[in-house]
C-alpha positions as CSV (number, residue, x, y, z in Angstrom):
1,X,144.2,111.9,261.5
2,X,141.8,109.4,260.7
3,X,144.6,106.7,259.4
4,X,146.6,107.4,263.0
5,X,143.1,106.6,265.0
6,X,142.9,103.2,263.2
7,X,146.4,102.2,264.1
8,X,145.9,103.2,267.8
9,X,142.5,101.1,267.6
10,X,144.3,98.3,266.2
11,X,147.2,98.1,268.4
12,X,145.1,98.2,271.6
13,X,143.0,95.0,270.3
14,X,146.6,93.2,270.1
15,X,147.0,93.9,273.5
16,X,144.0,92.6,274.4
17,X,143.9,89.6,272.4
18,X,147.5,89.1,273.9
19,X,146.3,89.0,277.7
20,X,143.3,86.7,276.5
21,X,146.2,83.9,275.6
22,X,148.0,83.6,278.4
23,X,144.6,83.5,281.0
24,X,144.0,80.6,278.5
25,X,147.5,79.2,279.3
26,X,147.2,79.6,282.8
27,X,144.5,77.9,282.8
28,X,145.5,75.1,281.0
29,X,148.5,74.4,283.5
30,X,146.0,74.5,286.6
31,X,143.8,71.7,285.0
32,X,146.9,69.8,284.2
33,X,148.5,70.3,288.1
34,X,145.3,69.1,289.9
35,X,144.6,69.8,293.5
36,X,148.3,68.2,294.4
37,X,150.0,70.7,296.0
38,X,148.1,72.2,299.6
39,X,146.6,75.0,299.7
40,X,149.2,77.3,301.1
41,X,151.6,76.7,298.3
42,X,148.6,76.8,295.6
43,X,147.9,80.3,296.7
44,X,151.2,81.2,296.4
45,X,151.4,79.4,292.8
46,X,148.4,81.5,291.9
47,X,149.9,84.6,293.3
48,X,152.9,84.8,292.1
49,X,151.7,83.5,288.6
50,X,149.2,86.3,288.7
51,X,152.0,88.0,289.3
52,X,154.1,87.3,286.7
53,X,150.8,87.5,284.4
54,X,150.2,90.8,285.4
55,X,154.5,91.8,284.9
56,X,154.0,90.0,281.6
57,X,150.8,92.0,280.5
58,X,152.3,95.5,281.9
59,X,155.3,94.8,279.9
60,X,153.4,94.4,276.9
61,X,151.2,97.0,277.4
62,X,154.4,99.2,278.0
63,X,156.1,97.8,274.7
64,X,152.5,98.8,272.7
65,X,152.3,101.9,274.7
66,X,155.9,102.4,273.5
67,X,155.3,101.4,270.1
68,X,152.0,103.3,269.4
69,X,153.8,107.0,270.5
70,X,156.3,106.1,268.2
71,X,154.1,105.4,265.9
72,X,152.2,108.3,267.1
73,X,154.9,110.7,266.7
74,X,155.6,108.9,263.1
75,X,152.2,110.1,261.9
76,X,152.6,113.3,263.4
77,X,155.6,114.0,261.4
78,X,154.1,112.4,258.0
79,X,150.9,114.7,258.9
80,X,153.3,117.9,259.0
81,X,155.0,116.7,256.2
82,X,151.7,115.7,254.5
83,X,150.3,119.7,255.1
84,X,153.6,121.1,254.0
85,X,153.3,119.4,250.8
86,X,149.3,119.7,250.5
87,X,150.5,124.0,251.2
88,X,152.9,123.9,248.1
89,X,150.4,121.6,246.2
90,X,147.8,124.7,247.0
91,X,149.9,127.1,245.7
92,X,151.0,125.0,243.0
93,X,147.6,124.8,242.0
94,X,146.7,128.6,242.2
95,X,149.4,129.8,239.9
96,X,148.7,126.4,237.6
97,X,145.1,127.8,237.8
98,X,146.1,131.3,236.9
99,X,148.2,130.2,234.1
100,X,145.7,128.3,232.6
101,X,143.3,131.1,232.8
102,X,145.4,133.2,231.0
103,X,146.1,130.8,228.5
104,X,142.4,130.2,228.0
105,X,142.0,133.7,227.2
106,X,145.2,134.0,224.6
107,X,143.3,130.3,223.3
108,X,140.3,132.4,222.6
109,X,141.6,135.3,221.2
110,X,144.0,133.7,218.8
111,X,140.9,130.5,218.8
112,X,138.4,133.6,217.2
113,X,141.0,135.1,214.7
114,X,141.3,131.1,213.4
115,X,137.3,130.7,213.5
116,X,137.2,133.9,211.6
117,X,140.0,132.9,209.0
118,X,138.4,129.2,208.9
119,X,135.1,130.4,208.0
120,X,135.5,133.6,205.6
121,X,138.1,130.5,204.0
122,X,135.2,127.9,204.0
123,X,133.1,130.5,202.7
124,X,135.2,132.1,199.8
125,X,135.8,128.6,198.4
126,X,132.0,127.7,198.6
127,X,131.3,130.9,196.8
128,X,134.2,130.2,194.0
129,X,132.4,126.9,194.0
130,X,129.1,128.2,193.3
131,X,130.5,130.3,190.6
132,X,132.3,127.9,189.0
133,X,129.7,125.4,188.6
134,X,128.3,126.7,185.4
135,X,132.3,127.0,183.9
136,X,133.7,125.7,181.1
137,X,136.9,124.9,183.3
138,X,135.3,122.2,184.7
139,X,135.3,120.3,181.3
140,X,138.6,117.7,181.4
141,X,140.6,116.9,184.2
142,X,140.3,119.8,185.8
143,X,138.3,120.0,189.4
144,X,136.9,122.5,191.5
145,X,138.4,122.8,194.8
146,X,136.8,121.1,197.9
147,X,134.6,122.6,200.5
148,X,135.7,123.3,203.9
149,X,133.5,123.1,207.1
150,X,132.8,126.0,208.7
151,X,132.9,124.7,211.8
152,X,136.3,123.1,212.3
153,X,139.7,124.4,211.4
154,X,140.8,123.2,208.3
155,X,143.6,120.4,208.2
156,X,147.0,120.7,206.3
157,X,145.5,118.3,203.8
158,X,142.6,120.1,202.9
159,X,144.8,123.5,202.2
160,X,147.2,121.6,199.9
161,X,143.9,120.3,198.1
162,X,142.8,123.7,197.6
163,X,145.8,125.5,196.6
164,X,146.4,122.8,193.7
165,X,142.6,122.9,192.6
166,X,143.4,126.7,192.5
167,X,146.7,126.5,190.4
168,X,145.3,123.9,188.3
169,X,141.9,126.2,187.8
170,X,144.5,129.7,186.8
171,X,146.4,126.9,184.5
172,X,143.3,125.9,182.7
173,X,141.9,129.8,182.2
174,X,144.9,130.6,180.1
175,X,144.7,127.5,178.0
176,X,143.1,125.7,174.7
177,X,142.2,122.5,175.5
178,X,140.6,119.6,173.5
179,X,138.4,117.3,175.4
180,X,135.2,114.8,174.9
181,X,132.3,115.2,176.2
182,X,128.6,114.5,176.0
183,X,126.6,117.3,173.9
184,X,123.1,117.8,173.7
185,X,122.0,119.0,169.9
186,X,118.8,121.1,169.2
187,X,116.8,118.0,169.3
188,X,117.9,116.8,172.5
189,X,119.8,113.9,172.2
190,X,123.3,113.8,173.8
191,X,126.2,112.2,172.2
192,X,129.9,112.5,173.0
193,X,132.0,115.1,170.9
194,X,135.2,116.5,170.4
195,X,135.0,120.1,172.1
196,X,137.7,123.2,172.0
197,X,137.5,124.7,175.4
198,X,139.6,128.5,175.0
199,X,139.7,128.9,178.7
200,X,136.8,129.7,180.6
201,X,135.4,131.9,177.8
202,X,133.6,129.8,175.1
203,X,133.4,126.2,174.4
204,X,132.3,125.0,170.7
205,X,131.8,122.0,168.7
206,X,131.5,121.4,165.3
207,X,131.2,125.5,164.5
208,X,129.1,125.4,167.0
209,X,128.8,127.6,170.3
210,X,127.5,125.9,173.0
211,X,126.0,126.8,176.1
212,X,127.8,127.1,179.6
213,X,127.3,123.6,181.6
214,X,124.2,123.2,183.6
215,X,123.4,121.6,187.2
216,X,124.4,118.7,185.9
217,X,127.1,119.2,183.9
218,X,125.7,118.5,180.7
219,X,126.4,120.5,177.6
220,X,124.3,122.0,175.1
221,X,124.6,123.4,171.4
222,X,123.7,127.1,170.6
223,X,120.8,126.6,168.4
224,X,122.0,129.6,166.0
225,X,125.8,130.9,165.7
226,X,126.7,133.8,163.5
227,X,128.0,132.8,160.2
228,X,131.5,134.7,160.2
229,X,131.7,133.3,164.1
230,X,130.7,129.5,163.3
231,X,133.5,129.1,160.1
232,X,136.0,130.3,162.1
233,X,135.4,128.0,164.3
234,X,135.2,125.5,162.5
235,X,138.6,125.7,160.7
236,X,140.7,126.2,164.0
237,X,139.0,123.1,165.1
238,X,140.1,121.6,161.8
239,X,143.6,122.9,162.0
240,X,143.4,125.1,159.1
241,X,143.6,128.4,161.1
242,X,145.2,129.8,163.7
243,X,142.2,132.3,164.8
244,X,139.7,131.6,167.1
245,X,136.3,133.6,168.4
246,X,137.3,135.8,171.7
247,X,134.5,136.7,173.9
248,X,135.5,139.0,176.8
249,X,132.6,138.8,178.4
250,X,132.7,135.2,179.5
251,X,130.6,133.7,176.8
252,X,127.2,136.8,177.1
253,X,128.3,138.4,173.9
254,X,128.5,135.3,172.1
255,X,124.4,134.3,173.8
256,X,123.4,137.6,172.5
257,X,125.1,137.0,168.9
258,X,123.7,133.2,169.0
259,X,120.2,134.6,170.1
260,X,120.2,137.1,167.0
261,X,117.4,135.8,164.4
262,X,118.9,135.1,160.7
263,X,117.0,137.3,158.2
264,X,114.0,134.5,157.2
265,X,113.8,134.7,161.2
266,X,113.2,137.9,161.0
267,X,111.0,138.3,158.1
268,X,108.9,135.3,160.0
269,X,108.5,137.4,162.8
270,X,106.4,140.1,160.9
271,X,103.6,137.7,160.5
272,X,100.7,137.8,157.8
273,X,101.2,141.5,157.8
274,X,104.7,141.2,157.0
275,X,104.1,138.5,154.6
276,X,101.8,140.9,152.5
277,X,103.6,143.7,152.6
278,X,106.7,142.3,150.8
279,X,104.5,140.3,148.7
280,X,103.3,143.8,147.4
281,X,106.5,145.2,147.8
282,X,108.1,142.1,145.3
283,X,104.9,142.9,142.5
284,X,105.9,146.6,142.6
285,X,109.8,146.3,141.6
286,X,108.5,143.2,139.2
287,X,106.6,145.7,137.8
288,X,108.8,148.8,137.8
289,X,111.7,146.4,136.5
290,X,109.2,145.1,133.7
291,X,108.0,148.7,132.4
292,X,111.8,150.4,133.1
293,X,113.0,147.6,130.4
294,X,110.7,148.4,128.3
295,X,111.3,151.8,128.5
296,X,114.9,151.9,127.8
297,X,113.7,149.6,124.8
298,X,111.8,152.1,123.8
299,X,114.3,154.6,124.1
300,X,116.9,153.0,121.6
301,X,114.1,152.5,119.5
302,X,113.8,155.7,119.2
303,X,116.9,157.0,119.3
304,X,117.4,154.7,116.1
305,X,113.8,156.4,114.8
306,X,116.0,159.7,114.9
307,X,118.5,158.9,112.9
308,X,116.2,158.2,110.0
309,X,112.9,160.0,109.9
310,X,112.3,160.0,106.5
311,X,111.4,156.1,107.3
312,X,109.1,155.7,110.4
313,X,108.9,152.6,111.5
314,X,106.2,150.7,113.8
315,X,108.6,149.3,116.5
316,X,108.8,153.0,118.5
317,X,106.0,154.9,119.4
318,X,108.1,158.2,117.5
319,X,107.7,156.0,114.1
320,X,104.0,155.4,114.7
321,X,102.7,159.0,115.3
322,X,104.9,160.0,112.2
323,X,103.2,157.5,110.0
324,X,100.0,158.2,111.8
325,X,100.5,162.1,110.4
326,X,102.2,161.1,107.4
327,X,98.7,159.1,106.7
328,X,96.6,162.2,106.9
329,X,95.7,164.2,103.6
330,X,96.8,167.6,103.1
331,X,93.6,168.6,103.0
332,X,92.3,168.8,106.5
333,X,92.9,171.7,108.3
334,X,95.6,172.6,110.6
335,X,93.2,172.5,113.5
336,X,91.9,168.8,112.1
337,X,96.1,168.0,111.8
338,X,96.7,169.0,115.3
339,X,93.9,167.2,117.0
340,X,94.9,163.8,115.0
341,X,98.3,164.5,116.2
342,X,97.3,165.1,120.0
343,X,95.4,161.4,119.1
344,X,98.4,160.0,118.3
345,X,100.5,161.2,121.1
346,X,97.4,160.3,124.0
347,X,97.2,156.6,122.2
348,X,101.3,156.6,123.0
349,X,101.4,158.0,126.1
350,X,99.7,155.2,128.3
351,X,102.0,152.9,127.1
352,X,105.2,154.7,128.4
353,X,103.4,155.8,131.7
354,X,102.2,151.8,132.3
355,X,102.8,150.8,136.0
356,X,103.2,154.3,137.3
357,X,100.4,154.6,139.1
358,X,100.5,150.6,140.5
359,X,104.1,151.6,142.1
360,X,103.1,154.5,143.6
361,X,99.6,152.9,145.0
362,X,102.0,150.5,146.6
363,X,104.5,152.9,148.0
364,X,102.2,154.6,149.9
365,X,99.7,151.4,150.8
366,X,103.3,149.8,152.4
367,X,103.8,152.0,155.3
368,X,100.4,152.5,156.1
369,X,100.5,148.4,156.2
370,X,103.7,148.4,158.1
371,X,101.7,150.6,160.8
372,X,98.8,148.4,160.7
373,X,101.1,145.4,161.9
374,X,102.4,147.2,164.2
375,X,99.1,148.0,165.7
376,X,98.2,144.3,165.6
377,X,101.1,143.6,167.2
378,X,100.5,145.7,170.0
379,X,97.4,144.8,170.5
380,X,99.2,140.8,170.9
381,X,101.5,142.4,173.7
382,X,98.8,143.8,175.5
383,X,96.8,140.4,175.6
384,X,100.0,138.5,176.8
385,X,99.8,141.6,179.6
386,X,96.7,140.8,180.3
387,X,97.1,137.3,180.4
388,X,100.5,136.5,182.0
389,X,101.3,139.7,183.2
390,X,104.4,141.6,183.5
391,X,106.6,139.3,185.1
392,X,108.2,137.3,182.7
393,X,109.8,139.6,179.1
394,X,109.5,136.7,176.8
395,X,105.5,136.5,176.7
396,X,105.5,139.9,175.1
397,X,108.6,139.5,172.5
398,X,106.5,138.3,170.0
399,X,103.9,141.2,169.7
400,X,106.7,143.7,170.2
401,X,108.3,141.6,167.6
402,X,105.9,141.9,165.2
403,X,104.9,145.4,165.9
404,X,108.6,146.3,164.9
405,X,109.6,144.4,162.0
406,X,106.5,145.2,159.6
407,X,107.2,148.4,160.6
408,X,110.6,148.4,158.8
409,X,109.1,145.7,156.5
410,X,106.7,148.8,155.0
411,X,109.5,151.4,155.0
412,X,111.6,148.8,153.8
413,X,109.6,148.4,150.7
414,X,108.2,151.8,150.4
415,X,111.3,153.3,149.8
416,X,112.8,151.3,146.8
417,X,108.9,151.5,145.3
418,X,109.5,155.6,145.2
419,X,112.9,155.7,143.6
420,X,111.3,153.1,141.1
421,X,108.3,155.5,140.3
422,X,110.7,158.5,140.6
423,X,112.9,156.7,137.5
424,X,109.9,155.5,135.7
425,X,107.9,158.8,135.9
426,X,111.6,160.7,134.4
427,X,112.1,158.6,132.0
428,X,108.6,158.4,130.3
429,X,108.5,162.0,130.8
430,X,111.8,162.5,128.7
431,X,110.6,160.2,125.9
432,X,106.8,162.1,125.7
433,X,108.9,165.2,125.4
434,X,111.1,163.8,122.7
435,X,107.9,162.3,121.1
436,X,105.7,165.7,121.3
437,X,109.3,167.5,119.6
438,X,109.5,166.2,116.8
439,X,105.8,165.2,116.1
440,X,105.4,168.8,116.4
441,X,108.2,169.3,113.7
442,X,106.6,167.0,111.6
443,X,103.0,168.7,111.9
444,X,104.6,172.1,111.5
445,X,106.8,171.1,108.2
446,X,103.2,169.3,107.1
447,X,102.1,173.1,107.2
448,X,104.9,175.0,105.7
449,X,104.6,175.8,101.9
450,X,107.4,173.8,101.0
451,X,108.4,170.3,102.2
452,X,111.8,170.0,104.1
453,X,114.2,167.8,102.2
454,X,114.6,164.3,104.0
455,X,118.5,165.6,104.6
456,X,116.9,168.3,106.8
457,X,114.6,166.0,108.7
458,X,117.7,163.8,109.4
459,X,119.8,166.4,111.0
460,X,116.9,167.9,113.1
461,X,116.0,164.4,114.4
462,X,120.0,164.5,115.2
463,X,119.6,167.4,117.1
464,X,116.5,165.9,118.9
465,X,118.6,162.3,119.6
466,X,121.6,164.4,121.1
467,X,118.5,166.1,123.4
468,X,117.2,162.4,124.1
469,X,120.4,161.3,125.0
């Protein structure tokens, strides 16, 4: 409406403008004309050019009368036409509007279940990330796969990446692989070395276990593996087996086998308690060893003594109470006889029961030291307590340590300390008895009227060696 307004506006100041020209024309002829003509026929010049100015500026104003309706009526009919389209461009509109309402809401539903599968995706892989930053699969080539935002869906790109970090990772767990890398030894110092990764379950070096990799990457050398476990090792890295350590458990067993202490470890643990009580412990079976030989010495000593009586000898204690009775006069009374004998056999006896008593003083001193470390070593733990506190297990090891191993360090050495004094005390018990036999014999053939023959002698010291034996 306001475009059709404009044109009439317009056309009406070309009419104007129009009529403006020809007064200027008229005018223009009158000047040039002068007062020549008389007055009667200059008014009717004027009138009938008036006239045919007025005919000229009817007809014009007819023509842009004409014109403008037409025009008029043009506009009207683009108007129509203009509100029939803007109708169907409404309606358009509404249904484009309604469509793209309901598209929005299929966008957001299926635009959640993405969001959802985008982030429990970007939050899966940062999880099998974390997890697989302390693995031995990321020694080589191998890689981890990369992190996805949580925020935007993930790009084709990205999901190829991952799937091949993830068939490359299930590759490399099933596989033995020999790679370089830089090692730290128990002093510290790194240095690259040849290292058998057996999937993601143990990495060694040398014989060597070594530890899973740390933030940084870095590896590190076990600072104790088993024996059996580290020779192993070391001839499959060396190609001269075909066997290899297997730890289920993703490398813990082989921490708690590396974390075991070696047998000086252990004996170090038991402290100046411990140290005493095998030191006792080792002078009791030196001296149960020591007085056993020389009781088995004795014993073939006098087994050879039996053979021949008739001779006593010095070397066996059985010769030297026989001479010692064979030195007496017959004179003395039997009373006199047997005391001299019970001499004899008292001045023997120490001899075979040496060391007796030190084995069994330290048999039952070792426990009772044993339970005395452990008492100091309680006493250690309870300090740490009181000290550190409870919160961290390793403060306390060492008293609980202690307290433990002398234990088994006293029973340890108590128990071979009894069977020694229960062989020592048998067997010098066996050779008194064999002693007392047959110097009884002897004092009771001193007494008889007649002396036994030295064949006699010989076949009851027979009889006595077959006892002995």
């Amino acid at each position: 409406m306001k475009r059709l307004l404009r044109m009439t506006v317009a056309a009406v100041s070309l009419g104007l403008m129009q009529i403006v020209l020809v007064q200027n024309v008229l005018a223009q002829d009158q000047a040039q004309k002068g007062f020549s003509a008389s007055p009667i026929q200059t008014l009717k010049a004027e009138r009938e050019a008036a006239e045919a100015r007025d005919r000229a500026r009817l007809s014009a104003l007819i023509e842009d009368r004409d014109a403008l309706s037409a025009r008029l009526a043009e506009v009207t009919s683009q108007l129509e036409e203009a509100r029939v389209r803007r109708e169907r461009l409404d309606a358009r509109q509404t249904e484009l509007d309604a469509r793209r309402e309901a598209l929005a809401e299929r966008r957001g539903q299926a635009g959640g279940e993405l969001d959802a599968i985008a982030g429990t995706l970007a939050s899966q892989t940062s999880a099998l990330r974390d997890d697989l930053a302390d693995s031995f699969l990321t020694l080589g080539d191998t890689r981890l796969p990369p992190r996805l935002g949580k925020d935007a869906l993930p790009r084709l790109e990205h999901l190829e990446a991952l799937a091949d970090s993830l068939m490359s990772l299930t590759v490399a767990s099933a596989q033995a692989q020999r790679v370089t890398a830089l090692v730290a030894d128990a002093s510290g110092e790194r240095r690259p070395r040849e290292v058998i990764r057996v999937g993601d379950m143990l990495a060694f070096s040398d014989g060597q276990l070594l530890h899973r990799p740390g933030p940084d990457g870095q590896l590190s050398a076990s600072a104790h593996t088993p024996g059996a476990a580290a020779e192993t090792l070391k001839n499959f890295q060396a190609g001269r087996g075909d066997r290899v350590v297997m730890d289920p458990s993703q490398g813990q067993v082989m921490e708690v086998l590396a974390q075991q202490p070696s047998l000086l470890e252990r004996f170090q643990q038991g402290g100046v308690v411990g140290y005493v009580v095998v030191t006792l412990g080792a002078l009791g079976l030196l001296a149960a060893i020591v007085q056993y030989a020389y009781l088995v010495w004795v014993s073939l000593a006098v087994r050879r003594q039996l053979r021949d009586l008739g001779r006593p000898d010095d070397d066996n204690p059985l010769g030297r109470v026989i001479r010692r009775l064979a030195s007496l006069s017959r004179d003395h009374a039997p009373e006199a006889l047997e005391a001299r004998l019970d001499e004899a056999l008292l001045a023997e006896q120490p001899r075979l029961e040496r060391g007796q008593p030190l084995v069994k003083l330290l048999a039952a001193v070792a426990p009772l030291l044993g339970l005395l470390g452990t008492v100091t070593g309680m006493i250690g733990t309870f300090q740490a307590i009181t000290v550190f506190g409870t919160g961290d297990p390793q403060m306390m090891a060492g008293g609980i340590s202690q307290a433990l191993v002398t234990t088994v360090l006293g029973l340890i050495t108590a128990v071979p300390l009894l069977f020694a004094h229960t062989a020592l005390s048998s067997r010098s018990r066996a050779l008194v008895g064999v002693i007392e036999g047959r110097a009884s014999a002897a004092l009771a053939e001193r007494l008889a009227p007649a002396a036994a023959s030295p064949a006699e002698m010989n076949k009851k010291g027979s009889a006595t060696h077959a006892n002995l034996a």
